[in-house]
C-alpha positions, 0 to 999 in steps of 0.5 A: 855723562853721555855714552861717547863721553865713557871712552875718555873717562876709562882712560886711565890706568886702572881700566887701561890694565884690567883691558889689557889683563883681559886680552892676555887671558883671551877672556871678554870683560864687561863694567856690568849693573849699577856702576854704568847707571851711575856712570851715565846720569854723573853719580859717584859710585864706589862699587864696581862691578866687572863680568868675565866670560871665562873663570873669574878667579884666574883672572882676578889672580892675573890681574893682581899680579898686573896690579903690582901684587894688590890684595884680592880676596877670593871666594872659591865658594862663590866664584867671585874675587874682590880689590879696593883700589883707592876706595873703590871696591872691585868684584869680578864674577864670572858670566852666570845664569840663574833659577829659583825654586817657589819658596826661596829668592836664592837663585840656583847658579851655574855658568852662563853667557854673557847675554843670559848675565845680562838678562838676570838683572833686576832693571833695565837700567842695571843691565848695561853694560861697558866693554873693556874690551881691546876691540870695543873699548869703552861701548856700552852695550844695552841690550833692554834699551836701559839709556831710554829708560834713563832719559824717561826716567823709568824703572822697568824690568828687562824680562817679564815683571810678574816672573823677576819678582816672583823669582826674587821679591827683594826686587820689589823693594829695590824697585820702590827704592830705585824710583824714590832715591832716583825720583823716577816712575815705576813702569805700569805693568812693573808696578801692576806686578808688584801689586800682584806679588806683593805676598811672596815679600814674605819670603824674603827675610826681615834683615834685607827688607829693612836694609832696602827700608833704610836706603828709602828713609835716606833718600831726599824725599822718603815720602815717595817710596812711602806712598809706593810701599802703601800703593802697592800693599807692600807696606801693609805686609811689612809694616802694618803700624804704619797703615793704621795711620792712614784714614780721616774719620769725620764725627758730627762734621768735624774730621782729624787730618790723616796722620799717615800723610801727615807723617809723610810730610814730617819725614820729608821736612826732616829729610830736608833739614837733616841727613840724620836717619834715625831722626828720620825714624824718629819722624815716622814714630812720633805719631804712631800711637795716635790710633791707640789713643784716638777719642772724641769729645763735644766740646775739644774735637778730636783727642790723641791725649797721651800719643807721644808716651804710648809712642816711645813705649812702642819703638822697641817692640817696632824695632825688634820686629823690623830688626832695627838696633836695639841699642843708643839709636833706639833710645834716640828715637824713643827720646825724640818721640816721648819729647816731640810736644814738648817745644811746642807746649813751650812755645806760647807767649810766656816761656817759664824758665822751669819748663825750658830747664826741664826740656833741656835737661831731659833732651840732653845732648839730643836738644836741637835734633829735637827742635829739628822735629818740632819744626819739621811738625809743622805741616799747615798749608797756612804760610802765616800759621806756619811763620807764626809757629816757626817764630815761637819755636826761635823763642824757645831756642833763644830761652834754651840758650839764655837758661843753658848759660845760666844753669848749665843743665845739659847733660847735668848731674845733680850737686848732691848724688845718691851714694853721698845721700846714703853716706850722709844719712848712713842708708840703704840703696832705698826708697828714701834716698830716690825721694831725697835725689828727686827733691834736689833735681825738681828743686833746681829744675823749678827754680827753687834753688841754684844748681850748687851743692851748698843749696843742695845740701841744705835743702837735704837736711831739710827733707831728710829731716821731714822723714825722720833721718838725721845725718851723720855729721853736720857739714 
């Protein structure tokens, strides 16, 4: 939306109301930060911001009884007030400026101009702002040249680099996750900044850095804010695993691919198959072990035996140290990392049945998430290699589905389960009945019997007997 386009747009009611409020308390008020980006480059956004140059609190109370009474929520503390208007949330704020002490990012705050508001913002492009006022109506005013920043597709800071990043580290982050969401350039001298400051992300604390993490993972092409974080030395600092990925070591002239770069591209294939984000982490762990388990040998190369098991034995200590959650989410990702071979040595030219019941009844409800990763795996530059794959991996697919309709494995519980174990043979919760459950399951699973109880239970009888137990009652 181009900035003649602005005044049209704010021609409705809501605006219409908040413009006329503002005349009534003899305040001036500003749309301010990132719901004017938005605005200008078409994007929706449900967070509007808006700065008064007198006490935001009177105004927000003279604004809900403009509004028919609506709800605010105020925050004396803060000096701030909320609304949600039909979805859109509404923060009014006074006009403040800020200061930091060395060892915190939380600014000190006091009452400032309106110029001095402007200045605070992070970039340039988050310190425009639009004029709500009766005399300007609907003027954008850019006092850091933010719309050529825009049309440049740039992100640069409005004061000195060095000292908005040293100020608040955060801002590094939210610089790196603007140009990956936004697919823009970090300015030179933004980005030399970062790299000098790179160490006072240590201030800041782990919950905000995963939460700029996260919004990065999310993105269209992840990989971008990736490769920053690594250009930079941020991701070095808050996230080291992953850096261990990144190198190629050649032994008597034969070289493994980079991993780290290897994961990159995993991650953008997903993200372009999957809006899923923690299928997204699951494709940023499902090699994060290959440097613990790394071996060479004479005859097969370069080895990562065992990668994917350490790996999913990795995740919880990974998220607890990113403070991800440690709940179904986590286990999600385990699972996808512990599996995500598991298609693909299925996928030959002769499929057995038993390894595709195991697959679906260990992927569960997760199968073709799993197939999602899988696919997304394959990252050779060989379009024939890659098709090749692809074909095998639609085979597998097509087994799942014929072995599925037929055993009915996902999400299966055994015909016989343990508390009926321990009733027929009158046991004890023990290792008997785990060898008796596991008997019924590897025999469904390899086909050696149906999945049904009367199957079930005679082989039962047969393996309780091989360990000396007699049943109860003969059914």
């Amino acid at each position: 939306m181009s900035p003649t386009e602005i005044t049209k747009y704010l021609n409705n009611s809501l605006y219409q109301i908040i413009s006329e409020t503002a005349h009534n308390q003899g305040v001036e008020c500003f749309i301010v930060g990132g719901y004017v980006r938005d605005l200008l480059l078409d994007r929706e956004s449900k967070d509007l911001d808006i700065v008064v140059s007198k006490d935001a609190l009177d105004f927000a109370r003279a604004l809900s009884d403009k509004l028919g009474g609506t709800s605010v929520n105020v925050f004396e503390r803060f000096g701030t007030a909320q609304f949600i208007i039909d979805g859109l949330e509404i923060e009014i704020v006074g006009a403040r400026k800020e200061s930091y002490r060395y060892d915190s990012r939380k600014p000190i705050v006091s009452s400032g101009t309106l110029e001095e508001d402007r200045a605070r913002r992070d970039f340039t492009i988050n310190a425009m702002s639009i004029s709500l006022n009766k005399e300007d109506f609907g003027q954008v005013i850019d006092p850091y040249d933010g719309i050529t920043d825009l049309n440049n597709q740039v992100i640069r800071t409005p004061l000195d680099p060095a000292i908005t990043y040293s100020d608040d580290p955060l801002r590094m982050l939210r610089a790196i996750r603007f140009a990956t969401q936004l697919e823009y350039r970090i300015e030179e001298h933004s980005f030399q900044a970062i790299e000098q400051q790179k160490d006072r992300i240590k201030i800041v604390s782990q919950e905000r850095i995963t939460d700029e993490l996260n919004k990065i993972v999310a993105a269209s092409k992840p990989s971008i804010g990736f490769k920053l974080l690594f250009n930079t030395g941020l991701l070095h600092l808050i996230f080291p695993k992953m850096v261990e990925l990144q190198g190629v070591e050649i032994k008597d002239g034969v070289a493994h691919k980079d991993n780290f770069y290897h994961t990159l591209q995993v991650l953008d294939n997903v993200a372009s198959r999957s809006d899923n984000l923690w299928l997204r982490w699951a494709a940023i762990l499902h090699d994060i072990a290959k440097p613990d388990t790394k071996g060479f040998h004479k005859k097969a190369g370069w080895t990562f035996h065992g990668h994917e098991d350490l790996g999913a034995k990795m995740v919880p200590k990974i998220f607890k140290s990113l403070k991800l959650p440690l709940d179904q989410k986590m286990k999600f990702v385990q699972k996808m990392v512990r599996l995500h071979l598991r298609p693909i040595a299925l996928s030959g030219d002769h499929v057995s049945d038993s390894g595709v019941r195991r697959l679906i009844y260990d992927a569960g409800d997760d199968l073709e998430q799993l197939m999602t990763l899988c696919e997304s795996d394959i990252t050779s530059k060989n379009e024939g290699k890659v098709k090749r794959f692809l074909r095998n991996f639609q085979r597998v697919r097509d087994k799942c589905i014929e072995v599925e309709a037929k055993d009915q494995l996902r999400n299966w519980e055994p015909p016989i389960k343990g508390a009926e174990i321990m009733n027929i043979f009158e046991l004890q919760p023990g290792r008997e009945v785990g060898i008796l459950k596991n008997t019924i399951r590897e025999a469904i699973l390899d086909g050696k019997i149906e999945n049904n109880f009367d199957q079930a239970y005679g082989l039962l009888l047969e393996k309780g007997a091989e360990l000396g137990l007699t049943p109860k009652t003969q059914r």
